[in-house]
N, C-alpha and C positions, 0 to 999 in steps of 0.2 A: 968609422965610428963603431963604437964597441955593442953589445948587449949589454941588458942588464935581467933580470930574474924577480919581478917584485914578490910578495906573499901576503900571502891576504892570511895574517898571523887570527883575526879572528875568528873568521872563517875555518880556519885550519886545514886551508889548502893547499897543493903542493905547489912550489913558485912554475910559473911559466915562463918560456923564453918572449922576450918581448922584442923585436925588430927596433932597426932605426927611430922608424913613423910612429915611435910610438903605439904600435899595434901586436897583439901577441901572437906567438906564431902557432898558426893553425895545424903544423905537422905534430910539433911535440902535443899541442892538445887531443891530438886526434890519438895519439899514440899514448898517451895518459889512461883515455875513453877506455880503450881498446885492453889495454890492461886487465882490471878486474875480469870482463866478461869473457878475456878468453883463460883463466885463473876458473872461473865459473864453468866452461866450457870442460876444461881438463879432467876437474874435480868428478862431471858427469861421466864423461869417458874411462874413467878410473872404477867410476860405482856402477854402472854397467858391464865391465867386463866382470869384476870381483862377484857380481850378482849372476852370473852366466857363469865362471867357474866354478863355483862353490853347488848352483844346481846341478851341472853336469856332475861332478867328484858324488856329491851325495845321491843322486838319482843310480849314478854305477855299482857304487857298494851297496845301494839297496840290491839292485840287478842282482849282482853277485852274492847275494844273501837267498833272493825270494824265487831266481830264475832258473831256468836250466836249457837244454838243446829243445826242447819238445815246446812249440808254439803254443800259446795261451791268446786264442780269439780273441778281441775285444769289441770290433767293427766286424763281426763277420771276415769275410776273406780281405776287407780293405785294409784294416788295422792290427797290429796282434803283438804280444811280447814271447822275443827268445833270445837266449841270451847266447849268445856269437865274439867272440874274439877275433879280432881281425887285423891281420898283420899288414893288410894294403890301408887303397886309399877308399873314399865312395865307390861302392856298386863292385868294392871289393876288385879294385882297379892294381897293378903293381904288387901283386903279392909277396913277390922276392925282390921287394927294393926299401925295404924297412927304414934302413939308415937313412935311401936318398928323398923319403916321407922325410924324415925326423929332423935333416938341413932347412928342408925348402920350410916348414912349421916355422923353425929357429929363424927363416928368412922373411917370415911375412911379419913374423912377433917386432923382428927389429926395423924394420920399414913402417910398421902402424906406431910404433913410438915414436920414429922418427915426422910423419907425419902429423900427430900431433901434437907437434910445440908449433905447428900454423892454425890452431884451430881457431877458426870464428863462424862457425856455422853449428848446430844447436843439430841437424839431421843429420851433418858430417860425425857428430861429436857420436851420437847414437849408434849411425853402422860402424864405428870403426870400434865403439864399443861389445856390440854384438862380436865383431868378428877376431877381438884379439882374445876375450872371452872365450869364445871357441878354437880358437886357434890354441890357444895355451894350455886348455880342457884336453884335447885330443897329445900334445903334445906331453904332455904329465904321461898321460898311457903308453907311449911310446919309449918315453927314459925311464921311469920308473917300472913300469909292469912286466910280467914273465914274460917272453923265457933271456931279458936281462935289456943290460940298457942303452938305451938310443935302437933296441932291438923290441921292443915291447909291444902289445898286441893292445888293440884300442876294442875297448870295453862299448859293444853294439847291444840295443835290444829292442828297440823299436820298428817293429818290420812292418811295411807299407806293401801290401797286397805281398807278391811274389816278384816284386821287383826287387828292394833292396831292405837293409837294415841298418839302422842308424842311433844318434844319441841325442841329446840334449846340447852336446857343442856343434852337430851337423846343422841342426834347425837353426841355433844362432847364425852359426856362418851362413847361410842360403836367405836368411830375413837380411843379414847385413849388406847380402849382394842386390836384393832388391831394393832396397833402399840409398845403396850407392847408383845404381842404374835411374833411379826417382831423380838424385841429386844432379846428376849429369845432363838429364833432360829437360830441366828445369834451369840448368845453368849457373848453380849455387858450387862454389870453388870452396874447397878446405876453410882458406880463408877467410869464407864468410860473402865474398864478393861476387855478383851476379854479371853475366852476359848477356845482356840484351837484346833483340833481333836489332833495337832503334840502333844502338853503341856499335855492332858489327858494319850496318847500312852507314852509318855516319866516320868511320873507319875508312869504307872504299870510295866515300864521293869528294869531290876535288873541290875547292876553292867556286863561290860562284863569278862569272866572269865578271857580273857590276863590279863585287868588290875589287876584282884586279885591278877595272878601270880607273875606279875612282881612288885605287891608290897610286898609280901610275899620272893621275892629275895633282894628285899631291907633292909626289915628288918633281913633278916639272915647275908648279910652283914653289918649291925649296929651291928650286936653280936658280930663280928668278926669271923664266921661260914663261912670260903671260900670256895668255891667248886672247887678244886682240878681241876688242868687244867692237858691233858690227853698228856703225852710226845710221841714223833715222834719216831717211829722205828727206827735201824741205828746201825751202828757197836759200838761197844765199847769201849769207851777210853783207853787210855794207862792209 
């Protein structure tokens, strides 16, 4: 027997698939649900990266307007602006591998797209915003900037004591790694969908053995195998 799809034409809802019984089916409404919020979800992922690329671009050209090689205090020794070109990676890692930066950027850009067309988590949606935002900031420097492209040097000037120097897309990327490390501890999936300790524990334990019993008396009863019920003591008839 077929489907059919009613609409509730008042309402101005979309038809649902309706089963046999009479009853509508829970997948396509769940999948209706699911819809807008993760439409919602994307939108946020899109206005967080565009809001983390456009500070990084603008925060540079100031740099490159206001800064120079000679350190300007801010924090004392902890905090300071100088303005640094940098052809590697953090901490000024890979100096002479420009290009093989400028692939693996191009490789995370296209795995965090790809990743969210599953978004249904709202933290998911944030770090991956954070970090393609940065990811794409840094990667601009790299194609476009001197001394040419997919060769270009990424525009540093935020030095943190005498360790390293960084930007406005490094701080995004390192906020989007803690917060992916949150969501994994926490057991919250791209998807939206949580991992339970109970849902793991209830995964590895087997069947209890009443219930086996008492299904194994059932099917002896299906055979028609009765089990002899046990007669009462007592004198004996005439």
């Amino acid at each position: 027997m077929g489907t059919h799809r009613p609409t509730d034409v008042a309402a101005g809802t979309a038809p649902l698939d309706v089963a046999a019984d009479g009853q509508p089916d829970v997948e396509d409404s769940n999948v209706a649900t699911r819809a807008p919020r993760r439409r919602g979800l994307v939108l946020l992922l899109v206005a967080v990266t565009l809001v983390v690329l456009v500070a990084d671009q603008l925060s540079k050209a100031w740099a490159l307007r206001s800064l120079d090689a000679t350190r300007q205090e801010v924090l004392g020794d902890w905090l300071g602006l100088q303005l640094v070109f940098n052809p590697g990676a953090a901490l000024s890692i890979a100096t002479g591998m420009t290009w093989v930066l400028t692939l693996v950027a191009i490789g995370v850009v296209v795995v965090v797209v790809r990743i969210a067309r599953r978004l249904g988590s709202t933290l998911w949606a944030l770090a991956l915003g954070l970090l393609l935002g940065g990811a794409l900031g840094n990667l601009m420097d790299r194609l476009f900037r001197e001394p040419g492209f997919a060769r270009g040097h990424v525009i540093d000037f935020i030095a943190y004591a005498d360790w390293f120097v960084g930007n406005v897309a490094d701080i995004a990327i390192v906020v989007a790694a803690g917060l992916i490390v949150i969501a994994v501890a926490r057991g919250v999936g791209v998807d939206g969908t949580r991992e339970t300790h109970d849902e793991a524990h209830d995964e590895g334990v087997g069947d209890d053995p009443a219930d086996e019993t008492a299904d194994e008396t059932a099917d002896d009863d299906a055979d028609g195998t009765a089990v002899p019920a046990r007669r009462a003591d007592g004198p004996a008839g005439a």
